[in-house]
C-alpha positions in Angstrom: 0.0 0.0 0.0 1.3 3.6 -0.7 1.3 6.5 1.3 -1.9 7.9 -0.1 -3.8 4.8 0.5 -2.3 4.3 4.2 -3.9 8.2 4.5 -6.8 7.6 3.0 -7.4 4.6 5.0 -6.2 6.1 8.6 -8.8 9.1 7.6 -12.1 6.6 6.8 -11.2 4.8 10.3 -10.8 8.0 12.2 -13.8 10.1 10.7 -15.8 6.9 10.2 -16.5 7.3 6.2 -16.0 5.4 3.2 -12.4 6.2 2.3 -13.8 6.6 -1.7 -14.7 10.2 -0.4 -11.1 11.1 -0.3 -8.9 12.1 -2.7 -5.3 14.1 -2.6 -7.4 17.1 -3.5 -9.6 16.8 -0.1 -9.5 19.4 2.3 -9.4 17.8 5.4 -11.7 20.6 7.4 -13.8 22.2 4.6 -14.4 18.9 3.2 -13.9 16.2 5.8 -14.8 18.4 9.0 -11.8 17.5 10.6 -11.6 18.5 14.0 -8.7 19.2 16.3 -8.9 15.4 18.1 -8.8 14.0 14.8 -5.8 15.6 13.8 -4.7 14.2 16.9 -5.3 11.2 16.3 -3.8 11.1 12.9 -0.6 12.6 13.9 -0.5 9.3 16.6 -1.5 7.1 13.6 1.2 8.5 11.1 3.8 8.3 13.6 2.9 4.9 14.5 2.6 3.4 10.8 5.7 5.3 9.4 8.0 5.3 11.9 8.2 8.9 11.8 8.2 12.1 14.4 5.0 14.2 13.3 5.5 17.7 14.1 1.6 18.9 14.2 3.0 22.3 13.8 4.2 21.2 10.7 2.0 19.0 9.0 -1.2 20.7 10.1 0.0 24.2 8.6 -0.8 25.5 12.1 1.7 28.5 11.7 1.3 29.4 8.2 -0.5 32.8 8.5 2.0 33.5 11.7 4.5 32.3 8.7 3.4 34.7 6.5 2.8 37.5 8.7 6.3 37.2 9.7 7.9 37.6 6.0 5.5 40.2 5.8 7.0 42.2 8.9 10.6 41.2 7.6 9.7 42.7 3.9 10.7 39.2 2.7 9.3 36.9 -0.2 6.3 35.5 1.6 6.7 31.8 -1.0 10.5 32.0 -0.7 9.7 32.7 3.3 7.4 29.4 3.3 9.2 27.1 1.7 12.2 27.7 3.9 9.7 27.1 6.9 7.8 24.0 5.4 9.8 22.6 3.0 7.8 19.8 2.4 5.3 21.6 0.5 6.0 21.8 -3.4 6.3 26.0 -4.9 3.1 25.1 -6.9 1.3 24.2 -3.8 2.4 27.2 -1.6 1.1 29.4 -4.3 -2.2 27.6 -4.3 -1.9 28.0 -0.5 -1.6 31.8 -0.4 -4.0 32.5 -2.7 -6.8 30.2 -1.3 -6.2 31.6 2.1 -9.5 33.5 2.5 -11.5 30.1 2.4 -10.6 28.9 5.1 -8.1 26.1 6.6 -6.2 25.1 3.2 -4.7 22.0 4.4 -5.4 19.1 2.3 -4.7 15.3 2.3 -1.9 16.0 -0.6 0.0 18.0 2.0 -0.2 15.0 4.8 1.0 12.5 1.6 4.4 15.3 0.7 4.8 15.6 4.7 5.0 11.6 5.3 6.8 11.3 1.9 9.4 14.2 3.2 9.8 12.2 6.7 10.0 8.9 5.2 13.0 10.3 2.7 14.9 12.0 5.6 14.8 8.6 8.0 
């Protein structure tokens, strides 16, 4: 099984839905209503399939508007400023990021896939 299937499949356990409703495109709040114990309990689920330290701060793009209000206060390149903070996340997807912002929570279940994939490559 890949790492988007081992998602998907952690994701239909926790929020107890067919895992057919998710897709790398999913956005795990708008779309899933993800709440904050669920992202708990993912974190504890990744860590424990992978075999690999999940930084919640990280993965869950908790600081990404403190991120970007920071290279905005610095005058800096607000992408160039992200990527160096979550490196994980692809140029085309911090752009996509940063302009979807007044939606809502952007994070989506590509992101946990290029997190995992990220902490798999480094360990």
């Amino acid at each position: 099984m890949n790492i988007l299937e081992e998602i998907t499949e952690i994701l239909a356990e926790i929020l107890d839905i067919e895992n057919h409703n998710i897709s790398p495109e999913t956005y795990l709040i708008r779309d899933l209503g993800v709440e904050s114990i669920d992202l708990l309990e993912l974190a504890v689920a990744l860590n424990s399939i992978f075999k690999i330290d999940v930084n919640d701060d990280e993965i869950f793009l908790k600081k990404l508007r403190q991120y970007i209000t920071e290279a905005e206060q610095q005058n800096k390149d607000i992408l160039q400023y992200l990527a160096e903070n979550l490196p994980f996340l692809s140029r085309k997807r911090l752009e996509e990021i940063t302009a979807d912002l007044e939606e809502g929570p952007t994070l989506k279940v590509e992101d946990l896939v290029s997190y995992v994939e990220r902490q798999c490559y480094e360990n």
